[in-house]
C-alpha positions in Angstrom: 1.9 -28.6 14.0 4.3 -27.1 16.9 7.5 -29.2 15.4 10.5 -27.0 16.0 11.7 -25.9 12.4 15.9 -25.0 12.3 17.3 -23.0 15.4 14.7 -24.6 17.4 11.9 -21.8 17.2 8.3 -23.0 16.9 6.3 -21.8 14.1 4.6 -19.9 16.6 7.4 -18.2 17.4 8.2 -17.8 14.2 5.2 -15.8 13.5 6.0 -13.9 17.1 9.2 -12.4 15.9 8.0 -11.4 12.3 4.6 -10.2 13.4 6.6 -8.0 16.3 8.8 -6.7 13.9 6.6 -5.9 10.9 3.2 -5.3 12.5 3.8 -3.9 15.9 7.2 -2.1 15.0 9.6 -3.8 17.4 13.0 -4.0 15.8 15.1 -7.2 16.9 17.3 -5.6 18.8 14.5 -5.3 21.0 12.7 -8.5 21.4 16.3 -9.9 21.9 16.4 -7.6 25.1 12.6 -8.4 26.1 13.2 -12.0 25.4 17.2 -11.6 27.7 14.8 -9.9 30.2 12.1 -13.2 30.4 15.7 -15.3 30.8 16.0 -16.4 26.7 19.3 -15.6 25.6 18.8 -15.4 21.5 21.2 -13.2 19.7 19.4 -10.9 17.1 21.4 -12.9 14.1 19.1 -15.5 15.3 16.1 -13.6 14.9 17.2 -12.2 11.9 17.6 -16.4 10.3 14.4 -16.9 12.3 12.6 -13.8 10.2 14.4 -15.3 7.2 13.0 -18.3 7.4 9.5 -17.3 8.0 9.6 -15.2 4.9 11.0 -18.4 2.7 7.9 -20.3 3.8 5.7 -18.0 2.9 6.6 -17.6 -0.4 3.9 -19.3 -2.3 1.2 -17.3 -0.4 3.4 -14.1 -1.7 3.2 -15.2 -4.9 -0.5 -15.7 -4.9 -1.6 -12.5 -3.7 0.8 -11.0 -6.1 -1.6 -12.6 -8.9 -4.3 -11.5 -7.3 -3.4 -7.6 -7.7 -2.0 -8.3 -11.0 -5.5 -9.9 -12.6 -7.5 -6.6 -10.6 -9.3 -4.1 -12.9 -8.3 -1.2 -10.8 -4.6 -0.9 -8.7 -3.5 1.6 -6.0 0.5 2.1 -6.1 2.4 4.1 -4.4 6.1 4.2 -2.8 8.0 5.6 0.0 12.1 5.3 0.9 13.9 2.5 3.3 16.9 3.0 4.1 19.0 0.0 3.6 22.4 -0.4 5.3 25.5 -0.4 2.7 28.5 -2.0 3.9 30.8 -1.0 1.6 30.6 2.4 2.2 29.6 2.4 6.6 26.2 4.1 6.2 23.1 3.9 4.5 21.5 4.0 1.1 17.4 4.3 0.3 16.1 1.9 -1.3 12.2 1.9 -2.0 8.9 0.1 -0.7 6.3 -0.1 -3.5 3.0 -1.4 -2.6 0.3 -2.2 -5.3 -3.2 -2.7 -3.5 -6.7 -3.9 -5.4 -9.6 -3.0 -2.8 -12.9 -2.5 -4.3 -14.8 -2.7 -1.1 -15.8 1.0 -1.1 -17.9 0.0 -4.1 -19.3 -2.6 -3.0 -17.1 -5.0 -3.8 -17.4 -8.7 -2.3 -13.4 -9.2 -4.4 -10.7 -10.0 -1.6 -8.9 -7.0 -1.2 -5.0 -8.1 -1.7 -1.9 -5.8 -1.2 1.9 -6.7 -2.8 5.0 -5.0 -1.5 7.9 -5.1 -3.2 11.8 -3.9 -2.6 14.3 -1.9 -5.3 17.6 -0.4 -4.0 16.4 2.4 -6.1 13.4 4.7 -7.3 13.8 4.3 -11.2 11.2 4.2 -13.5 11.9 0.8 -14.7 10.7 -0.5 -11.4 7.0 -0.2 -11.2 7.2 -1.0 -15.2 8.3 -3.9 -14.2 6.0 -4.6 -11.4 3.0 -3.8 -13.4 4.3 -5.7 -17.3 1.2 -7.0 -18.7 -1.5 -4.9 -16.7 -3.8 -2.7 -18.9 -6.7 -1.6 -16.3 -7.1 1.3 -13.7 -3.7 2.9 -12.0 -4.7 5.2 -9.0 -1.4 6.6 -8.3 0.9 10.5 -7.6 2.3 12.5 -10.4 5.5 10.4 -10.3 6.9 10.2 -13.7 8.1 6.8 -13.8 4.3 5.2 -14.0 4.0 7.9 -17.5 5.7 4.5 -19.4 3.0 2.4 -17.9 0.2 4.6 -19.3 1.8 5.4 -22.7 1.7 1.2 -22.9 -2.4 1.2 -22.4 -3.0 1.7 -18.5 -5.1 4.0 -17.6 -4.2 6.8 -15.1 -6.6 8.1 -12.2 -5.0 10.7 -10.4 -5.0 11.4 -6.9 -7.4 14.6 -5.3 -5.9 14.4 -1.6 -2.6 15.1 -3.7 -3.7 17.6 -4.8 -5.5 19.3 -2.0 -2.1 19.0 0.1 -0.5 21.2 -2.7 -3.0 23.5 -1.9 -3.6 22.8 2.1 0.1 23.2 3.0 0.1 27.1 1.5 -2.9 27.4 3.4 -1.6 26.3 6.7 1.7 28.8 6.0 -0.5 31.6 4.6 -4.1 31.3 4.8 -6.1 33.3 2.1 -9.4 34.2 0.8 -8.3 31.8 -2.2 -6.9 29.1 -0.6 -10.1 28.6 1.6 -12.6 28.8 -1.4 -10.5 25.7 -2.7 -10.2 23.8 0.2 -14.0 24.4 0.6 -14.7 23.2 -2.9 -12.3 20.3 -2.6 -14.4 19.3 1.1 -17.7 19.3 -0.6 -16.0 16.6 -3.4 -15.2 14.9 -0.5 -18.6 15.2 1.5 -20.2 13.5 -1.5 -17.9 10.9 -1.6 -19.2 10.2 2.0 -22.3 9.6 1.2 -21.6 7.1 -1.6 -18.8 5.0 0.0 -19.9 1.4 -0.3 -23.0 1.7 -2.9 -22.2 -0.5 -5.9 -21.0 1.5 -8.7 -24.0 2.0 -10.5 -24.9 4.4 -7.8 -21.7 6.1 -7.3 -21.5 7.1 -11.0 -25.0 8.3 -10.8 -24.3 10.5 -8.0 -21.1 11.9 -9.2 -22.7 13.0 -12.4 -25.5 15.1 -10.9 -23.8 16.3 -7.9 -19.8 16.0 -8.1 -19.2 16.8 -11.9 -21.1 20.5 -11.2 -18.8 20.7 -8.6 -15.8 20.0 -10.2 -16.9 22.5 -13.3 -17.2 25.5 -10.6 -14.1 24.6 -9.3 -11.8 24.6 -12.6 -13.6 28.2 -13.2 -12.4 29.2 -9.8 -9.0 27.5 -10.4 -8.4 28.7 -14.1 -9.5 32.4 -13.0 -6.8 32.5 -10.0 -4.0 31.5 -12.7 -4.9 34.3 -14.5 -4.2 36.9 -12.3 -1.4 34.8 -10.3 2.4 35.2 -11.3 3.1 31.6 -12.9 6.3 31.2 -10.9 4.2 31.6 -7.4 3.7 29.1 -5.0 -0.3 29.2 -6.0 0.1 29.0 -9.3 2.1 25.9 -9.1 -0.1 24.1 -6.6 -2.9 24.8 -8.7 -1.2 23.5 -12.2 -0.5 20.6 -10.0 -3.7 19.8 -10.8 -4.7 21.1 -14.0 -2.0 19.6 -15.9 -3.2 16.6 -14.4 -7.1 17.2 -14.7 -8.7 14.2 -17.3 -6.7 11.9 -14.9 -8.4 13.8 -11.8 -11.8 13.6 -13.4 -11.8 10.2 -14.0 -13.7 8.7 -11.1 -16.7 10.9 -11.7 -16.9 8.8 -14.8 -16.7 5.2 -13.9 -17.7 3.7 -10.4 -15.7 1.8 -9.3 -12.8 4.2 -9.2 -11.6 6.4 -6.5 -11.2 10.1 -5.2 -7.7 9.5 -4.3 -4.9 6.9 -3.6 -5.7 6.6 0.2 -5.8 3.1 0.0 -2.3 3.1 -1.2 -1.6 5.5 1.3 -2.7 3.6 4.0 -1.0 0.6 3.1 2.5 2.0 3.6 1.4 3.9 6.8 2.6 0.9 9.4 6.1 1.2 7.4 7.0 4.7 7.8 6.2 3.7 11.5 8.3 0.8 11.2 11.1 2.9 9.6 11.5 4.9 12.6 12.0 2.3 14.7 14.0 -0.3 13.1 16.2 2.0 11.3 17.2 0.3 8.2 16.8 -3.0 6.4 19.9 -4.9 6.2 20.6 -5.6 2.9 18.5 -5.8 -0.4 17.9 -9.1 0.8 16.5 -7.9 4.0 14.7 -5.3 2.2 12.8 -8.2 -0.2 12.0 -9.7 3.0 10.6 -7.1 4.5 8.2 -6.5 1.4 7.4 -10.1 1.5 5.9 -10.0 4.9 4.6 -7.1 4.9 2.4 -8.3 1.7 1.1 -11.2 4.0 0.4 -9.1 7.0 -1.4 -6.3 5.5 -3.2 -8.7 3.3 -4.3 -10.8 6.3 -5.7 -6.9 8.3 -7.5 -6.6 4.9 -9.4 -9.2 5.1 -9.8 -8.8 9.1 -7.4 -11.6 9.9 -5.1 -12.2 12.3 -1.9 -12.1 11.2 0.1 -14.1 13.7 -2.5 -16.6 14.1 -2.5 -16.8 10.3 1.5 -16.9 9.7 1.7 -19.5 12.4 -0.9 -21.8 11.0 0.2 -21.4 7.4 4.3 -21.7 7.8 3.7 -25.0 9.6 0.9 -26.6 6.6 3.5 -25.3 4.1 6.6 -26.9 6.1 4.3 -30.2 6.5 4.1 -30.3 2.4 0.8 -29.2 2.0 -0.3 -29.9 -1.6 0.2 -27.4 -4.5 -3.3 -28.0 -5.7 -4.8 -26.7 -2.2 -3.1 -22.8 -2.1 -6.3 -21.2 -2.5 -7.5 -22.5 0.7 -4.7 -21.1 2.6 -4.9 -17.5 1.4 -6.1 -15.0 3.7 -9.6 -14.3 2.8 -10.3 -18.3 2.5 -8.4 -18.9 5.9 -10.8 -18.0 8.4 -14.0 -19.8 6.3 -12.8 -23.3 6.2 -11.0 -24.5 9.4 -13.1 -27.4 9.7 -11.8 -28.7 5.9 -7.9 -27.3 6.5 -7.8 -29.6 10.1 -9.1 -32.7 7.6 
């Protein structure tokens, strides 16, 4: 399995480079001088082939956990900017990371949780239309206007409460008042219910949300629709709280139906290791560089998901798939099958 694959890395190294880069933020640049340092002269073009490679044999598993979110009842999305080096002008451009995550652990789900990335040189609304052509369940997403085409198609919007409290928290941390604290009380005490239900199946969750939550929610909307009232529509208040009550069948959803959220944190936490990343290895490439990136990151963040090891995963899996494993086998190389079946992969 340690065959050297072209530019005579190992698969494990392989796996090394990518997993530094994409998991552990260390730009190529960097390993280049760690790996100078250790007496391994490899040029970061090298690394850069190397990652390339990597990303080429993992394609099928990509492709497979892209299913998976797409067949999900329920999808977190959400997006956040890469810049992405333009040559023909000398500096940078931002294109966009899109992540779409199904995780249905915190209601008891025993489903694989799976998470997609995917690249776009731009934020247009025909983008995530795209991504999502064909899906008709749950979207968990922000108040971005280019997912309104999705739901006007049959998808059903859940909005996002830690949105919405951030409208309202980041007035409060500028200007506390005796306003902005009743609503970030009322929006804690959603919250501390939501504690107490995470991971009960959804039976239980809906249950608990109707006696406790949706009272909750009424008194808040009083509180909320009183302030606008008296507020000056073009204040700062006012518009943090119409955030939310333009938005508010889409907020109320989850007290409705089980299996669905408070927010888009899952989403949220998905793209958190690439705004890390960001900072550190400045820019992808090209648009190329930029679909490889989302590429990986889908495997990587897949594998933490379903508490694998990434490099130990990548390692394995580049060197079955460069070996010709069979088409008919995929499933047992996906990440939540991985770690259950050594004994049948080694035969």
């Amino acid at each position: 399995m340690e065959e050297a694959v072209p530019g005579k890395a190992t698969f494990a190294t392989l796996a090394h480079v990518v997993v530094s880069k994409f998991d552990h933020h260390l730009p190529l640049y960097r390993q280049a001088e760690m790996m100078a340092a250790q007496g391994l002269d490899i040029d970061r073009s090298t690394l850069a082939g190397w990652t390339g490679q990597a990303a080429v044999l993992l394609d099928p598993v990509v492709s497979r956990i892209r299913d998976a979110v797409l067949t999900a009842d329920k999808i977190h999305a959400d997006d956040t900017p890469v810049p992405v080096l333009d040559p023909g002008r000398g500096k940078t451009a931002t294109g966009r990371l899109w992540v779409y995550a199904a995780d249905d652990r915190a209601s008891g789900s025993t489903a694989p949780p799976a998470t997609w990335y995917r690249f776009t040189p731009d934020r247009t609304a025909a983008h995530p239309q795209t991504h999502l052509a064909g899906f008709r369940g749950f979207l968990q997403a922000d108040a971005y206007a280019g997912y309104d085409g999705l739901y006007r198609s049959g998808v059903t919007e859940v909005a996002c409460w830690a949105h919405y409290r951030r409208k309202v928290f980041d007035l409060h941390e500028r200007i506390p008042t005796p306003l902005t604290t009743d609503i970030l009380q009322r929006f804690g005490a959603l919250y501390a219910v939501e504690a107490e239900v995470r991971d009960q199946p959804p039976d239980v969750r809906h249950r608990v949300r109707q006696d406790r939550t949706k009272p909750l929610v009424g008194a808040l909307r009083e509180v909320l629709d009183a302030a606008l009232r008296r507020l000056s529509p073009k204040s700062d208040m006012a518009k943090a709280i119409a955030y939310g009550t333009k938005r508010w069948p889409a907020l109320c959803r989850f007290l409705d139906d089980g299996r669905l959220e408070i927010d888009n944190n899952i989403a949220e936490r998905a793209l958190r290791g690439v705004a890390v990343g960001r900072r550190n290895w400045l820019f992808a490439g090209s648009r190329a560089g930029g679909e490889r990136a989302a590429a990986i990151y889908t495997v990587i963040q897949t594998c933490k998901a379903n508490s694998v090891d990434p490099q130990a995963y990548i390692a394995d899996v580049i060197a079955r798939v460069a070996d010709d494993w069979p088409a008919s086998r995929w499933d047992e190389l996906m990440p939540w099958n991985w770690a259950r079946e050594p004994a049948r992969l080694a035969a």
